[in-house]
C-alpha positions as CSV (number, residue, x, y, z in Angstrom):
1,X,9.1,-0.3,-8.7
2,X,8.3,-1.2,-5.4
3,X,4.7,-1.5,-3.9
4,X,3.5,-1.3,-0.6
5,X,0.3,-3.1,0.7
6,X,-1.0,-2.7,3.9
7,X,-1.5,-6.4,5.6
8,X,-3.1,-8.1,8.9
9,X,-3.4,-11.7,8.6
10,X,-1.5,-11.9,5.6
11,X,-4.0,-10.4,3.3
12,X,-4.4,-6.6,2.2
13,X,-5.9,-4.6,5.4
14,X,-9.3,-2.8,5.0
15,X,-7.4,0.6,6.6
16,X,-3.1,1.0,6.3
17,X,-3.2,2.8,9.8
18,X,-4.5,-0.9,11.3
19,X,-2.2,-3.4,9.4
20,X,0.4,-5.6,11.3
21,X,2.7,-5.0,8.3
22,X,3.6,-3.9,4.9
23,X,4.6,-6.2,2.0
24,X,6.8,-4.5,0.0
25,X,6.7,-6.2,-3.4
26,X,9.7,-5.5,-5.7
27,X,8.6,-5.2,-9.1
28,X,10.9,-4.8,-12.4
29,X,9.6,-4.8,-16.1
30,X,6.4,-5.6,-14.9
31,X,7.1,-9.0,-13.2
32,X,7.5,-9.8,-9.5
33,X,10.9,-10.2,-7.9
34,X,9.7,-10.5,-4.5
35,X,8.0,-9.8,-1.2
36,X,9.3,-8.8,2.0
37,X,7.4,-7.8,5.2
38,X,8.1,-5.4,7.3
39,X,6.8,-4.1,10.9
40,X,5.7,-0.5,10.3
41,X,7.0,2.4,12.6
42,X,4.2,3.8,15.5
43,X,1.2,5.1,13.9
44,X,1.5,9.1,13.9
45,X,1.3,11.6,11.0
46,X,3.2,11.7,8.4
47,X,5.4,8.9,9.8
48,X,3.9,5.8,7.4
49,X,4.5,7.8,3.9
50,X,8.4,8.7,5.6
51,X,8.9,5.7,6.4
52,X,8.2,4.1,2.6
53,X,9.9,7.0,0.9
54,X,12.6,6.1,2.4
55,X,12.3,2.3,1.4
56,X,11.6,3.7,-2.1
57,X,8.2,2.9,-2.6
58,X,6.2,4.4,-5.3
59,X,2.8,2.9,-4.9
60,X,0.8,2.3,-1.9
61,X,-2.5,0.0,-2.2
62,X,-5.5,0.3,0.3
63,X,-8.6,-0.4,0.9
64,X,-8.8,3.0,2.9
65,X,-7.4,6.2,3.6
66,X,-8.6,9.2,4.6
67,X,-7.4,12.4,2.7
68,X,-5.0,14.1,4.9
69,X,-3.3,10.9,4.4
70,X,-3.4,10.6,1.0
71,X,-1.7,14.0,0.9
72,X,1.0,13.4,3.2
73,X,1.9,9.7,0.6
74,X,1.4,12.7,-2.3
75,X,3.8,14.7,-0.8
76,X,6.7,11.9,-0.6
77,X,5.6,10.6,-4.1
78,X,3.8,7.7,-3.8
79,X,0.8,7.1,-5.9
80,X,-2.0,6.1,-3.9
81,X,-4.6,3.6,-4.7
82,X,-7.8,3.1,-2.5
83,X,-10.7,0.7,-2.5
84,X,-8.7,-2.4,-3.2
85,X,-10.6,-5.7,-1.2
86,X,-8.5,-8.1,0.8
87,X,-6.5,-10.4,-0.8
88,X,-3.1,-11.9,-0.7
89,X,-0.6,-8.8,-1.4
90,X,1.6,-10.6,-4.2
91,X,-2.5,-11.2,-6.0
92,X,-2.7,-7.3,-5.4
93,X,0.1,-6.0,-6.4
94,X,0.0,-8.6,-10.0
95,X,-3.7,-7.1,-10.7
96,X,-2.5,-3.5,-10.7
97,X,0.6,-4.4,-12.6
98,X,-1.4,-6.0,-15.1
99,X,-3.6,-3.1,-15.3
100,X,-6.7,-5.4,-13.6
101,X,-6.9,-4.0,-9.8
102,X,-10.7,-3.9,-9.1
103,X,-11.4,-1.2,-6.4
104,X,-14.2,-0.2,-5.2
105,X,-15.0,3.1,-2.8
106,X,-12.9,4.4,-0.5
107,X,-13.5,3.1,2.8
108,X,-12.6,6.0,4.7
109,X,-13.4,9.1,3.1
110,X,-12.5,11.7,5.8
């Protein structure tokens, strides 16, 4: 399973469409193989959820995302989970693994 988190400054990013990169963490069996980061394509949409389909993401972690958004990562298959609070990625994606994520609201409800 891989899981995508929006980052800026090496820690989840309040909104995906304003993150530096992604940190894809590979996960198998419920334990972390690794991380990798990686510079995202030019924001348009439809172009972010494409572009981590095609990386094989399943799961994309936020702390926003508006709802036309949300449908276009629907779309491709990728869950989508909002309302997570910055932290470093590899701590993100271990809490949802384990079931322990805290989110909160959406930031951007639009």
């Amino acid at each position: 399973m891989k899981i995508a988190i929006p980052t800026a400054q090496g820690k989840l990013c309040a909104h995906f469409g304003h993150c530096e990169q992604f940190a894809i963490v590979t996960a198998e069996n419920g334990q972390i193989q690794g991380t990798e980061f990686l510079a995202p394509p030019p924001h348009e949409p439809g172009a972010l959820p494409r572009w981590l389909h095609e990386r094989g993401v399943a799961v994309i972690i936020a702390g926003g995302m508006g709802r036309r958004a949300q449908a276009f990562f629907t779309q491709f298959g990728i869950t989508v989970v909002v309302g997570a609070q910055p932290d470093d990625p590899t701590r993100v994606a271990r809490a949802y693994l384990d079931g322990a994520l805290e989110t909160g609201s959406n930031i951007c409800d639009h």
